[in-house]
C-alpha atoms as a printed R data frame, in Angstrom:
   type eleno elety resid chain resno      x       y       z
1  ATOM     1    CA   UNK     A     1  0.000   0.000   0.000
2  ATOM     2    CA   UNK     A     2  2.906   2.781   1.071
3  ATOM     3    CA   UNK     A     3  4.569   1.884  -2.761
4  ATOM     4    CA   UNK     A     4  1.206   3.130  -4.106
5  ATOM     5    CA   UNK     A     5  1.059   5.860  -2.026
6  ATOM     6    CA   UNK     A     6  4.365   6.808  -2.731
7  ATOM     7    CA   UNK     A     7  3.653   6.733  -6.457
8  ATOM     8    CA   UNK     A     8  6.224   3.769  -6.896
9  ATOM     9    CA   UNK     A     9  3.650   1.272  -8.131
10 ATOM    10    CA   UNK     A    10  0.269   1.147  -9.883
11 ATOM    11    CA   UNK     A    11 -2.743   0.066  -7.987
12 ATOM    12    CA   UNK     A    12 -3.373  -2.757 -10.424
13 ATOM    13    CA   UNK     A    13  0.276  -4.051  -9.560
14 ATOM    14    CA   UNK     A    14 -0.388  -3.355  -5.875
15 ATOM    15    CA   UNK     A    15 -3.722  -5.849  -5.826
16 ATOM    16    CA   UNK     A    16 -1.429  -8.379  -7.894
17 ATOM    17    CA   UNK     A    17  1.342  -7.878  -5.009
18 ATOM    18    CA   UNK     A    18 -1.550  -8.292  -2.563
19 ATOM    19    CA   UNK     A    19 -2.373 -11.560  -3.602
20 ATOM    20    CA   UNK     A    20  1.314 -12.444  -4.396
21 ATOM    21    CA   UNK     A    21  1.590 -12.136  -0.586
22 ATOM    22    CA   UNK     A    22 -1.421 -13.794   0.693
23 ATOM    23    CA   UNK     A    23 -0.274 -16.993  -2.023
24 ATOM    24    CA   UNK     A    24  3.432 -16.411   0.188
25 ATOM    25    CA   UNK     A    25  1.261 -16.887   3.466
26 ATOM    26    CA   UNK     A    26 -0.025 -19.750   2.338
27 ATOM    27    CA   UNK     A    27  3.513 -21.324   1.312
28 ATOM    28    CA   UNK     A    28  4.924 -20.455   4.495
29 ATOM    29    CA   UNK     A    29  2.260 -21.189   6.816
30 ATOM    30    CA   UNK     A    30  0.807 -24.987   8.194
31 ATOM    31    CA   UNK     A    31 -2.268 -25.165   5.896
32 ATOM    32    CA   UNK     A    32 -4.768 -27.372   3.998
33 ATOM    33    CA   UNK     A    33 -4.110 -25.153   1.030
34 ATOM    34    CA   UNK     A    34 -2.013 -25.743  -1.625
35 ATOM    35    CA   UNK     A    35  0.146 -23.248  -3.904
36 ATOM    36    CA   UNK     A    36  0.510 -25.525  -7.090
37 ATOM    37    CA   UNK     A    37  3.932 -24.775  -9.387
38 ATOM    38    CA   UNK     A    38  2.177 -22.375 -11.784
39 ATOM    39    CA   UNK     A    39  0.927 -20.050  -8.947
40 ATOM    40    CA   UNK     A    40  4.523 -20.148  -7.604
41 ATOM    41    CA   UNK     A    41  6.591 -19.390 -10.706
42 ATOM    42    CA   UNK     A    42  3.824 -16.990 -11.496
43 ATOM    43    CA   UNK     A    43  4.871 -14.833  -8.581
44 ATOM    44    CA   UNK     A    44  8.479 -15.419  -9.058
45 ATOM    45    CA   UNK     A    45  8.306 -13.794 -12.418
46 ATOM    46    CA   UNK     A    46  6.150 -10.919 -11.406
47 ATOM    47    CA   UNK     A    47  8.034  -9.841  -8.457
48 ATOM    48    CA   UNK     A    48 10.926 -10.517  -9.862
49 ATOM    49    CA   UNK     A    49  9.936  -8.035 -12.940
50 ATOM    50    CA   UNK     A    50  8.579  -5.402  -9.661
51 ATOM    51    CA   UNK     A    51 11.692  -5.513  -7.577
52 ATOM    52    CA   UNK     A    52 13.438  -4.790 -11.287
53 ATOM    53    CA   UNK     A    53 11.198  -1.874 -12.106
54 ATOM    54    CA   UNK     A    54 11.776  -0.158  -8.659
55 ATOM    55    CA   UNK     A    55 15.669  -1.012  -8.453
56 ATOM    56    CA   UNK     A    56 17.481  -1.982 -11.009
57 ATOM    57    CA   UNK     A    57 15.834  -0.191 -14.086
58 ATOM    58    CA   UNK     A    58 16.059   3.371 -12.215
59 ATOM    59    CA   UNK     A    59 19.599   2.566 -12.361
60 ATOM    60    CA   UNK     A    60 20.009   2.003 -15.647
61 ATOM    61    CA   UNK     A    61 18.535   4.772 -16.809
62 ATOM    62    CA   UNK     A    62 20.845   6.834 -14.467
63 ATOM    63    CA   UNK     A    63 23.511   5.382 -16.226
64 ATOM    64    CA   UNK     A    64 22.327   6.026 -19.351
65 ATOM    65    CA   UNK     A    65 22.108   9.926 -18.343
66 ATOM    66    CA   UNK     A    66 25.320   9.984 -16.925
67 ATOM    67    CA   UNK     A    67 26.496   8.284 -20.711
68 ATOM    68    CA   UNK     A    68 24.879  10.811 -22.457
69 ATOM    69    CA   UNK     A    69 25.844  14.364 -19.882
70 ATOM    70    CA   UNK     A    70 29.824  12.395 -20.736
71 ATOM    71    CA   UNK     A    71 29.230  12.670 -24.594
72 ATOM    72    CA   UNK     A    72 27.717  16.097 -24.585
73 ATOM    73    CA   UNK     A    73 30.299  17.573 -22.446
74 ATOM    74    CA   UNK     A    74 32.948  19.783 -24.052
75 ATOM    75    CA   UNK     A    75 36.842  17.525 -24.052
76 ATOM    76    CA   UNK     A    76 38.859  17.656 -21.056
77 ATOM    77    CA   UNK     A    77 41.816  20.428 -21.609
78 ATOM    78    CA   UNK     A    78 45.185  18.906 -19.955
């Protein structure tokens, strides 16, 4: 809920982290319920693709800034 109010995710990608969690409850906890393989690599993908949106890909585009301020900049004078 706080990385939808902070703008960080969408609130369709916050319901499907929602029930991404309540499927980890259920995986973690003593239960008659059963997460089946599909469910579980299901997740994996998806918050593997979140956790890459909200780290990783923020710094790549950094980089990609910083590669492009570097080409633009006038040469060095030794």
């Amino acid at each position: 809920k706080e990385l939808i109010s902070f703008g960080m995710i969408t609130q369709p990608f916050g319901d499907v982290l929602d029930h991404i969690r309540k499927l980890g409850n259920v995986g973690a906890h003593s239960s008659d319920e059963v997460v089946n393989e599909e469910d579980a690599q299901r997740a994996l993908r998806f918050t593997t693709q979140v956790l890459r949106n909200l780290f990783e890909i923020p710094a790549e585009l950094a980089a990609v800034g910083q590669t492009e301020s570097e080409a633009n900049a006038p040469p060095a004078v030794e």
